[in-house]
C-alpha positions in Angstrom: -47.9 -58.3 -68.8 -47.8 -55.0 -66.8 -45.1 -52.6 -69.3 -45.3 -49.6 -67.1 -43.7 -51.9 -64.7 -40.8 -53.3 -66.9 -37.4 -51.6 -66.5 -35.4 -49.9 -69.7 -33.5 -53.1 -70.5 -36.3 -55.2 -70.1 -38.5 -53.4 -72.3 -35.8 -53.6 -75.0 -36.0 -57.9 -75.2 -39.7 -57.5 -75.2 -39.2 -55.3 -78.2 -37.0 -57.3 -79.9 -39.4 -60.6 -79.4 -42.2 -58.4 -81.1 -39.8 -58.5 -83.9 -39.0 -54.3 -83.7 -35.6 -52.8 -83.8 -34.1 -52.2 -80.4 -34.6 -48.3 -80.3 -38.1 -48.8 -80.4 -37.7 -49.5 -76.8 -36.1 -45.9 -75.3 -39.1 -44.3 -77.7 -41.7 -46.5 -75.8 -39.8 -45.8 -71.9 -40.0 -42.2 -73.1 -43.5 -42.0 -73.7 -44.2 -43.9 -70.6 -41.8 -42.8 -68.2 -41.2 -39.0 -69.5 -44.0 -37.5 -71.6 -46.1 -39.5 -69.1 -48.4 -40.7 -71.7 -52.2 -42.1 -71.0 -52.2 -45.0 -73.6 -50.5 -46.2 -76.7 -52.5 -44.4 -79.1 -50.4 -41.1 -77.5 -47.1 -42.1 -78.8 -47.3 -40.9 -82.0 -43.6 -41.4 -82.6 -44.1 -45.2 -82.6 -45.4 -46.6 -86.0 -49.3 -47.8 -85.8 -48.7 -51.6 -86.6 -46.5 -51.5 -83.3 -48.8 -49.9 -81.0 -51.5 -52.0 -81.8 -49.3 -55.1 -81.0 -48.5 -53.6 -77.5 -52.1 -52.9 -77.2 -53.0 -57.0 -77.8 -49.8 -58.0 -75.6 -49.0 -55.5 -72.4 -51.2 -54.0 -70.2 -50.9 -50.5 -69.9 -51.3 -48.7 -66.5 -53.1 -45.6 -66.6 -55.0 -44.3 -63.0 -58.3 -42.4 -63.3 -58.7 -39.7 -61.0 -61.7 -40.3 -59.4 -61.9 -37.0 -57.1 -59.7 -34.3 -56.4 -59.9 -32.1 -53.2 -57.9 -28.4 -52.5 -57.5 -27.0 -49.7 -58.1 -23.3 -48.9 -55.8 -23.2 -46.7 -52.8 -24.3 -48.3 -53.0 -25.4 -51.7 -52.8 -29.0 -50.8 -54.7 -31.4 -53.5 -55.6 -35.0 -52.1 -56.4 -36.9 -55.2 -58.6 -40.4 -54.9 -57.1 -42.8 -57.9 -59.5 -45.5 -59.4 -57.4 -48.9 -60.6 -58.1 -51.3 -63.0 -59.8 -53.5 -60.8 -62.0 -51.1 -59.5 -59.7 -50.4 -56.2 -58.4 -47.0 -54.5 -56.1 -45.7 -53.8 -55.4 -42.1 -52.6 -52.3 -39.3 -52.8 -51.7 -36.1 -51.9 -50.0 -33.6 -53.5 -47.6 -30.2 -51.2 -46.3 -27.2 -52.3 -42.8 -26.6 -50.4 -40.6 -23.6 -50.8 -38.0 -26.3 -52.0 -40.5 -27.9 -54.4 -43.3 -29.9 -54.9 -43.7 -32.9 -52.9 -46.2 -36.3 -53.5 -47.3 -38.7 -50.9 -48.0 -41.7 -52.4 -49.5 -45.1 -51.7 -47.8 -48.3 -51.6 -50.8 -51.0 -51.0 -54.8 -50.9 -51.2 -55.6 -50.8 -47.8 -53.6 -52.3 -44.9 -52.6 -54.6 -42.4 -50.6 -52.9 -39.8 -53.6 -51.9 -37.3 -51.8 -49.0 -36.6 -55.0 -47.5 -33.6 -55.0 -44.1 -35.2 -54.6 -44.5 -38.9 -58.0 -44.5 -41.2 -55.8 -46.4 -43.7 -55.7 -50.1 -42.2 -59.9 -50.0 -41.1 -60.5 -52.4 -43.5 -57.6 -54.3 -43.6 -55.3 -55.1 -47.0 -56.9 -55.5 -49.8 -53.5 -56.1 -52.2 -50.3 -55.0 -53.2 -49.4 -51.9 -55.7 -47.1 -53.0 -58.9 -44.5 -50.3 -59.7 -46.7 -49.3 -62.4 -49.0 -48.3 -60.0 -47.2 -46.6 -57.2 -45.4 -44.6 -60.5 -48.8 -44.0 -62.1 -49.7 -41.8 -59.1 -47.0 -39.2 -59.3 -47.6 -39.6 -63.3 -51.2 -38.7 -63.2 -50.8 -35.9 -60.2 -48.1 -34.3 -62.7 -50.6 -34.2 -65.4 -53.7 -33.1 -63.4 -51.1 -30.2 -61.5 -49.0 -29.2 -64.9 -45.6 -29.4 -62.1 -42.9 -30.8 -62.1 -42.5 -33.5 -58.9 -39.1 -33.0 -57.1 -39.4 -34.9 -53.9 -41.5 -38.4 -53.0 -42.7 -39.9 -50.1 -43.6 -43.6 -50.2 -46.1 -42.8 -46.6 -49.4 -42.5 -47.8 -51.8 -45.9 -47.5 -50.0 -49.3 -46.6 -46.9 -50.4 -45.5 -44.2 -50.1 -48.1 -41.8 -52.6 -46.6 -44.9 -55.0 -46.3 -44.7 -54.7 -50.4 -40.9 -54.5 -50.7 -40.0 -56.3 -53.8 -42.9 -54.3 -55.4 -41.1 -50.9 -53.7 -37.9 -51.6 -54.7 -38.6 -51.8 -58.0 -40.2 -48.4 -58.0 -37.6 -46.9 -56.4 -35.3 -47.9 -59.0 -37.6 -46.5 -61.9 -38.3 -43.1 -60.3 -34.6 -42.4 -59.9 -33.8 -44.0 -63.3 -31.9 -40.9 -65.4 -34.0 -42.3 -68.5 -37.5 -41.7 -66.5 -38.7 -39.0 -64.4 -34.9 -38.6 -62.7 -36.0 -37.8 -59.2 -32.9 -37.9 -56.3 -32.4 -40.7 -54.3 -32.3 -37.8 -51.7 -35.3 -36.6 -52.4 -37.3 -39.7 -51.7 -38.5 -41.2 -48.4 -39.6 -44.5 -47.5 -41.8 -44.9 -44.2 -41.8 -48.4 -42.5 -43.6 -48.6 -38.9 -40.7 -51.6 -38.8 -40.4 -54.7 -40.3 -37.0 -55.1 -39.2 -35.5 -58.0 -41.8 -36.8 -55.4 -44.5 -35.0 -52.9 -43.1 -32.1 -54.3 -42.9 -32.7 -55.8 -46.9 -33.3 -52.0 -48.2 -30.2 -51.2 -45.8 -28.0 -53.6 -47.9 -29.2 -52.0 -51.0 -26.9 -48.7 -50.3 -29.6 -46.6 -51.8 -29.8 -42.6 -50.7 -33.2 -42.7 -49.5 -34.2 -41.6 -46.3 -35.7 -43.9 -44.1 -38.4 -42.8 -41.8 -39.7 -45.1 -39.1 -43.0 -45.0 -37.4 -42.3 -45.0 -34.1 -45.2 -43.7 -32.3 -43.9 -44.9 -28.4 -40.7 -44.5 -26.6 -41.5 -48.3 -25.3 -42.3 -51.4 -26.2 -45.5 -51.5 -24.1 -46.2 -47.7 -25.1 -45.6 -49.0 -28.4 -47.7 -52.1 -28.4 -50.9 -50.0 -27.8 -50.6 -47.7 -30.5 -49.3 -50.4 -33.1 -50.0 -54.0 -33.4 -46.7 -55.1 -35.4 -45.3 -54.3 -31.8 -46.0 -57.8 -30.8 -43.7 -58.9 -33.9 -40.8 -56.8 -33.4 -38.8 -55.5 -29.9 -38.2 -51.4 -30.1 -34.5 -52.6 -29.5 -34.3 -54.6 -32.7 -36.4 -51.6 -34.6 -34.0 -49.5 -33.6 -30.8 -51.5 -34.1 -31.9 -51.9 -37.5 -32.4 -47.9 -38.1 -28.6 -48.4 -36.7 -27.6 -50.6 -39.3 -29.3 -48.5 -41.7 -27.2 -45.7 -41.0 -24.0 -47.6 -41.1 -24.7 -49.2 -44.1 -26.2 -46.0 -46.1 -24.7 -42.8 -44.0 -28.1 -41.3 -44.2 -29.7 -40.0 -40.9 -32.6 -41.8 -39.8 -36.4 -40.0 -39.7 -38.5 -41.0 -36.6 -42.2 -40.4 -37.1 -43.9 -39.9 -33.4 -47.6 -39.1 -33.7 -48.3 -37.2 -30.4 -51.4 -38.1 -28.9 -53.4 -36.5 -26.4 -52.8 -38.2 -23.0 -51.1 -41.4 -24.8 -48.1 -40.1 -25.5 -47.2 -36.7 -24.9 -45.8 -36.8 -21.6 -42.8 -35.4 -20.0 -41.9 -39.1 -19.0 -42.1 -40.4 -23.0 -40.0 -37.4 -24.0 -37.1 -38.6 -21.3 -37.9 -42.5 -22.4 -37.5 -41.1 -26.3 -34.6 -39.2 -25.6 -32.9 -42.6 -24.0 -34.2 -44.6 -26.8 -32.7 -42.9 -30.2 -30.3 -40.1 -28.1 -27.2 -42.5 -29.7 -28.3 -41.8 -33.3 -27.7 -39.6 -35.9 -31.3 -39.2 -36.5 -34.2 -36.6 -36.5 -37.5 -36.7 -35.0 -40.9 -35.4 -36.7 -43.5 -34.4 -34.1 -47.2 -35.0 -35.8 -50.1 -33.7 -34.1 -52.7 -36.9 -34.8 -55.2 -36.0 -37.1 -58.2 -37.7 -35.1 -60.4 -39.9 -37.1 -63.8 -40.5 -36.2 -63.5 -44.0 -35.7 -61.1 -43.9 -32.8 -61.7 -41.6 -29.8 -57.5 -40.6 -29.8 -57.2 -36.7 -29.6 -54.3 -34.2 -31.0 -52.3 -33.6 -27.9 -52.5 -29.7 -27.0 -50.1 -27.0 -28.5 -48.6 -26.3 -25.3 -47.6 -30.2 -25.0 -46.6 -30.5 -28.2 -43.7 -27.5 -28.0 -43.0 -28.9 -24.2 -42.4 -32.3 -25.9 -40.1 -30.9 -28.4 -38.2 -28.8 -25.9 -37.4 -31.6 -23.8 -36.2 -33.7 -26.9 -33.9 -30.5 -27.9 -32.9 -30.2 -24.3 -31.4 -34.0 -25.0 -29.6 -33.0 -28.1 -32.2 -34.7 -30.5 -33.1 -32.3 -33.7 -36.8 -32.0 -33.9 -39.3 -30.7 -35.6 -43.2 -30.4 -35.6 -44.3 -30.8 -38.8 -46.5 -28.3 -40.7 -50.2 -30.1 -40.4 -51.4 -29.7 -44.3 -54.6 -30.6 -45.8 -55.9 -30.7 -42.8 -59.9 -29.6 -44.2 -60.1 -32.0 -46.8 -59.6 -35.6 -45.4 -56.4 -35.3 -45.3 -54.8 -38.0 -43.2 -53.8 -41.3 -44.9 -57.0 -43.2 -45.6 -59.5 -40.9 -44.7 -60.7 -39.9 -48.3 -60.9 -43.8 -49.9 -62.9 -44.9 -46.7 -65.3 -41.5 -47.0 -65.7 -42.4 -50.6 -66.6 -46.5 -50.1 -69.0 -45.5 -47.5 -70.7 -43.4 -49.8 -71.1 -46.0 -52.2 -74.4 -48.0 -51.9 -73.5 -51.6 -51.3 
């Protein structure tokens, strides 16, 4: 049984069937979840007899850090995680002026097909457990020695793809008797699975929500991202309605701009159309190319047009800061460098 995993009150009726007092339980979350300890032998607070029965029943999550990289030009640290079973998984960590930020991975490998991401190459390999998605910010505050204010769940694999597996998580960061992090200072990124949507909608948590949307239509859409044959723009987008309604919390649209794709004055009238209605913001991302597709970052001068035009239709939008951009640092770009260098 995965502990890391288990939430406060569940821990406590494992606990109490290993025939330890109640308390024992908080200790044992507190280690885990706020000293960030490596194994059991680290919690010396717990008596020896006890640690060694946890040792014979749970499985304890602990990452190895297989690589690190830092960039000179920003600080930026993309870190390559090894997991029990020999997958992984990669996370970045960013210095901000409002604090320090981790991207983190929700699968190993992906499904999505997404044409410009490294991430979904080689397909899904499995699912993260919470233990595992928590285990990353865990081990990058250990490596860093700083404190993790804000999370983004937009690293490797679709989160909503593993929702009962993210929900969970999102719980266990926030919980006051773990690591504490705001509701408000997490994002979730979903390139939109619509009933999932609508599921973390109902939840009335004070995440922000940020959708991949990539196209302004459904056939500009559809070539950039496969799960466009699964799901109309209009029901992605009614969804990121009901999301709003439901949570009050403004919308994020992700729209990688791509040179010649999707940088046009045309898209930025048919994006203006498509999400002008909502109380939402847009984040402009100059692709990071990978060498396995021949897409290009869309030139500087398109890029500010595009954003003037989407301002111009009363749509706040920004063009985010490109970060870790010399050392791999677009979502799957590190792990597939790594396997490839990896005699088979």
């Amino acid at each position: 049984m995965d502990i890391k995993s288990m939430s406060l009150d569940e821990l406590k009726t494992e606990i109490v069937k290993l025939g330890e007092k109640p308390y024992r339980a908080k200790q044992l979350y507190e280690w885990m979840h706020v000293k960030l300890a490596r194994d059991y032998d680290e919690m010396t607070s717990l008596p020896k007899k006890l640690r060694e029965k946890l040792a014979e029943h749970y499985e304890y999550t602990a990452l190895r850090e297989v690589t690190v990289q830092t960039s000179r030009l920003d600080g930026t640290k993309k870190f390559l995680f090894g997991l029990s079973d020999g997958n992984l998984v990669e996370s970045v960590w960013m210095q901000y002026h409002h604090g320090n930020s981790v991207c983190i991975s929700s699968q190993v490998g992906c499904r999505m097909g997404c044409r410009f991401c490294a991430s979904t190459l080689d397909g899904l390999e499995r699912n993260l457990a919470p233990s595992e998605m928590l285990d990353q910010i865990y081990a990058i505050s250990r490596s860093t020695g700083e404190r993790v204010s804000n999370v983004v769940v937009m690293g490797t694999g679709e989160p909503l793809d593993n929702y009962d597996n993210l929900l969970r998580f999102l719980r266990m960061v926030t919980d006051e008797n773990g690591l504490n992090i705001s509701q408000r200072n997490i994002t979730v990124s979903t390139c939109g699975i619509v009933e999932n949507m609508r599921r973390l909608a109902d939840e009335k948590l004070q995440i922000t929500l940020a959708l991949s949307l990539h196209g302004s239509t459904q056939e500009k859409r559809r070539e950039l991202m496969p799960v466009a044959n699964r799901y109309d723009i209009g029901d992605v987008i009614d969804a990121c309605r009901y999301y709003f309604d439901q949570t009050g919390r403004r919308v994020t649209f992700e729209y990688s701009l791509v040179g010649g794709v999707n940088d046009t004055d045309e898209d930025a009238g048919n994006l203006c159309r498509l999400v002008g209605s909502l109380n939402c913001h847009v984040n402009l991302i100059p692709v990071n190319p990978i060498r396995e597709r021949d897409y290009v970052e869309s030139e500087r001068r398109d890029i500010l047009n595009f954003q003037k035009k989407l301002e111009k239709g009363h749509i706040n939008a920004t063009i985010r800061r490109e970060m870790g951009r010399d050392i791999d640092g677009a979502c799957g770009q590190l792990r597939r460098r790594h396997a490839e260098a990896i005699p088979q």
